[in-house]
Structure formats: C-alpha cells, structure tokens
N, C-alpha and C positions, 0 to 999 in steps of 0.2 A: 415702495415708497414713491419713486416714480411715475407710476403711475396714477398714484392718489394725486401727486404734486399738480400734474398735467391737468387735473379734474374729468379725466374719461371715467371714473369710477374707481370703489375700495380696491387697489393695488392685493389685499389679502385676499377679501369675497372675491374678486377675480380670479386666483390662481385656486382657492377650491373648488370655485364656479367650473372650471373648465379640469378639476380632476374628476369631479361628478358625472361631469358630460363623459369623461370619456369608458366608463362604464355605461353608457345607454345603449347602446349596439347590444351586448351581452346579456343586458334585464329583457329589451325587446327581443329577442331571438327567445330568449326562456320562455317569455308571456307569449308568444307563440306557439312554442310547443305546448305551451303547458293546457290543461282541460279548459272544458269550453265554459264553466263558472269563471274565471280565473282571465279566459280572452273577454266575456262580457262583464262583468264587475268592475275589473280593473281601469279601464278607460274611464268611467264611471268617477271612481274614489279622485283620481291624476283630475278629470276635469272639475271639480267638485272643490281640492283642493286650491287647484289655480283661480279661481273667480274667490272664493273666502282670500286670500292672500292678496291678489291684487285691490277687491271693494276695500279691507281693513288696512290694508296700504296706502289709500289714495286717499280714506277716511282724514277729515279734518276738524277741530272742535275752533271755530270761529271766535277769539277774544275781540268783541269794538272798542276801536281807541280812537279817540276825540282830540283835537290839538288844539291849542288856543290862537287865537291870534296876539302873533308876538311882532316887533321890531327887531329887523335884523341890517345894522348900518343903521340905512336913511329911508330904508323900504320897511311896508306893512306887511307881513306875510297871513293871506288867509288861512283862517282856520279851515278846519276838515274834520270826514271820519273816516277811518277804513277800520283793517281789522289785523290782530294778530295772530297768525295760524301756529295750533296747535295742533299734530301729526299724533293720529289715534296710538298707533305703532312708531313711534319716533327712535326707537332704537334698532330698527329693521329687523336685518338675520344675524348681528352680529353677537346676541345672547346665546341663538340657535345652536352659531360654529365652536363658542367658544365651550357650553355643555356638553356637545359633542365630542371634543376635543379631551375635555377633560375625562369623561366615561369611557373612552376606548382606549385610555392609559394604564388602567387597571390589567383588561386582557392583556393587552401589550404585553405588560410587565411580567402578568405568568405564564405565557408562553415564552420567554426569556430564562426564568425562572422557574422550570416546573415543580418546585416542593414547597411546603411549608404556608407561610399566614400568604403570601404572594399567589401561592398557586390556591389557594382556596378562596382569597377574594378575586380571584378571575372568574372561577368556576360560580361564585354568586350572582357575579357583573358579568353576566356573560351576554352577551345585545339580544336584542329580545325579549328576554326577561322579563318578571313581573320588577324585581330589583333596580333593573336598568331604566325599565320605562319610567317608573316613579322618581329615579334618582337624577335623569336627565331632564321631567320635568318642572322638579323643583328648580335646578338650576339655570332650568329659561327663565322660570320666573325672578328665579332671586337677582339674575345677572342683567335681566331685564331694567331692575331700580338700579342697578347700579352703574350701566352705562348712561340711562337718562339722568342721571344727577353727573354725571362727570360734562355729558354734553349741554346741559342745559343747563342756566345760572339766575335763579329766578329773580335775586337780588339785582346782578347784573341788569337785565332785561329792563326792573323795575327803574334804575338810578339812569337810564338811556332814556326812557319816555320820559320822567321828570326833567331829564336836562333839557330836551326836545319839544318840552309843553304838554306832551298827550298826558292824556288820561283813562283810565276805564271810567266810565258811565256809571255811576254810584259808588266808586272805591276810592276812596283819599289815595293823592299821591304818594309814591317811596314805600316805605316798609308795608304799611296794609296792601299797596298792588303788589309786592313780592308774595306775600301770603296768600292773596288771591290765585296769583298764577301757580302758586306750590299745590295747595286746595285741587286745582285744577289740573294740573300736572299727575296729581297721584291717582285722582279717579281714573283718568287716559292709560297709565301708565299700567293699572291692575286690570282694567280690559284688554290692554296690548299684551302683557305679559301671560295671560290665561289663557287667547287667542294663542301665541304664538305655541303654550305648552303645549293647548288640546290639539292643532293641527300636526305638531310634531309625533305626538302619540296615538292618536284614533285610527292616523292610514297605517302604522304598526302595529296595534293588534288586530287590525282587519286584514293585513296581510298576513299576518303570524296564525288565525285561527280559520282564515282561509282557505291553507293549504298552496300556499305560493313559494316557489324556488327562492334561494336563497338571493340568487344572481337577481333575482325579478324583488325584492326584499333591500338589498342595496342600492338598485340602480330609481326604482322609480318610486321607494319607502314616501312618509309623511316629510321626516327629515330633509332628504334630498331634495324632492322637488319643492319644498318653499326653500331652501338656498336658494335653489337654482332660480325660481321665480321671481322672488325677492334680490334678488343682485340682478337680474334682467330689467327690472321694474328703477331701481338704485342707478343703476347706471345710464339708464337713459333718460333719467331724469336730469342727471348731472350734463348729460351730454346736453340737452336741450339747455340748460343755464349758460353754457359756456358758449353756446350758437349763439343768446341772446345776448350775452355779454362784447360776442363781437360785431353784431348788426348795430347793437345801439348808439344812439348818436344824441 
C-alpha cells in the first residue's frame, strides 16, 4: 500500500511482478535445454506477446471536449478543445492476477485435501486444462467490467465537464454525456477484456501442445509475461507522472 501511496506503481502488481521474475532463470535454462522447435518458436510467441500488450496498452479512444467561454471573478476565460482519453485496456493486469488467483485455489485446496468433491475439482482444474483455460478466461473477462466500473464513474466524469462548461460535440450536457461515455466505455471495455482473455490463453495452449517443460510453461506462459509487461508498462508510466508532477511550475 506503500507503495501505491508513493505512486512508483501497483504496491500488489509489484510484488507478483517480481515473484514471476524470479522464476525466469529456471523457464530460460529449460527453453534451453529444451528441442530446437521449442528454442526457435518460443522467442517468437514471448515477442509477439509483448508488442500486442504494449500497442493495446498504450491504445486510446479520444473523447473531444469543447469548453465555453465563461467568467470566472472579473476575468473571461477562453474557450477551448481538447480531448478526453479513454484507455482501450483501462483495467490493465489486474483482471489477469486476480483470475489467476482465483483458479489456482482449487488445486491448492486438493492438494491439501486429497479426497472427495475437493480432490476431484483439483483433478478437473488442473492448469492447463481445457477446464482451466476456459474458466480463467471467462474471468478476465468478467473481472475485466468489473474493475472498469469501480474505477471509472461515467456520471461523475459527466457532472465535472458540466460544472467546468465542456462539452462533447453533439451530446447535451449531464446525464446524455454520462450515457455517452458509458456507450463508449463498454465497447473499449469488451475489446480490452477479449484482448486481455485471448493473450492469456493462446501462448498456453501453444505451449501446452508444443511439447514445452513445465518450468519453461510457468516461467515465460501467455499469463506471466503480459503481468509482467503490463506492470513494466504501469509502472512507468506512473513514474513518469510523478517526474512531471515535480518539474512542473
């Protein structure tokens, strides 16, 4: 929490960020040994990942907003336009860690447990899986809407440019610009959340039918590397606001 406070980046993404990493020695050493499909493919899927993650990261859906000229005191303040940025993937990796999280609670628990309805939903959810992959992408998606509506407050948003004078450019101000930006919000929000399922899955069953070690399977999966991209991308974005935050004058 700490660390979030500070603004270096997510204090949680952080500390998975860096239990991920410390499993890359051990994937690389594997993909090493492993056959020569497996040394040229795999650098291939890892680079392939990181440019989709970074481009639908950096992606933005441009709302223009129009301000009027108002009085404020004894001064005219001129009108303008800029824009309101809407972030394609605005809920990052934290749908990612959180489906993640939840799917490898099942094993967990029947390896704790080995009998009974416990030790047979381990044995269905087992990672990998057809079970698991379908079940961890539903929940990028679904967790995906549910983090953009806790972080993002379209009404809010709307009742800020009203008081402020903006406008969108054909949308009545107050509740029609709420609607508009919700409109807009969901279409972003079903291309972030599909984006984020298919890349979590694709480099897992391209590894799983492969023939790729298990080590080389955790350490450099679909999974891990957009965490790990996605909170490198996060975090330095945050650092760079907080450099601007202190130069400014």
């Amino acid at each position: 929490e700490l660390i979030t406070q500070r603004g270096i980046g997510n204090g949680m993404s952080l500390l998975i960020f860096a239990s991920i990493l410390t499993s890359a020695p051990a994937g690389i050493s594997a993909w090493w040994q492993g056959s020569t499909f497996e040394k040229l493919s795999l650098p291939v899927v890892v680079f392939l990942v990181i440019v989709a993650v970074v481009y639908v990261q950096e992606g933005i859906r441009k709302i223009p907003i129009q301000y009027a000229k108002r009085m404020v005191g004894r001064r005219m303040t001129t009108g303008g336009s800029t824009y309101l940025p809407l972030r394609v993937n605005m809920a990052g990796v934290i749908p990612v860690i959180f489906a993640a999280a939840i799917m490898a609670f099942p094993p967990t628990v029947g390896q704790l447990v080995p009998w009974g309805i416990a030790h047979d939903l381990a044995r269905f959810l087992q990672p990998g899986g057809w079970p698991f992959l379908i079940g961890e992408a539903v929940l990028i998606f679904g967790f995906t809407f549910f983090y953009v509506a806790v972080i993002f407050n379209s009404i809010e948003q709307a009742d800020n440019l009203k008081k402020n004078g903006g406008f969108v450019p054909g949308v009545r101000p107050g509740r029609p610009t709420a609607q508009y930006l919700e409109r807009v919000l969901v279409r972003l929000t079903v291309a972030g959340g599909l984006f984020l399922a298919t890349v979590a899955v694709l480099p897992s069953l391209f590894i799983k039918y492969g023939g790729f070690s298990q080590a080389t399977a955790r350490a450099l999966g679909g999974t891990s590397v957009l965490i790990v991209v996605g909170v490198a991308i996060d975090t330095m974005r945050q650092i760079e606001s907080q450099l601007s935050m202190r130069a400014y004058k």
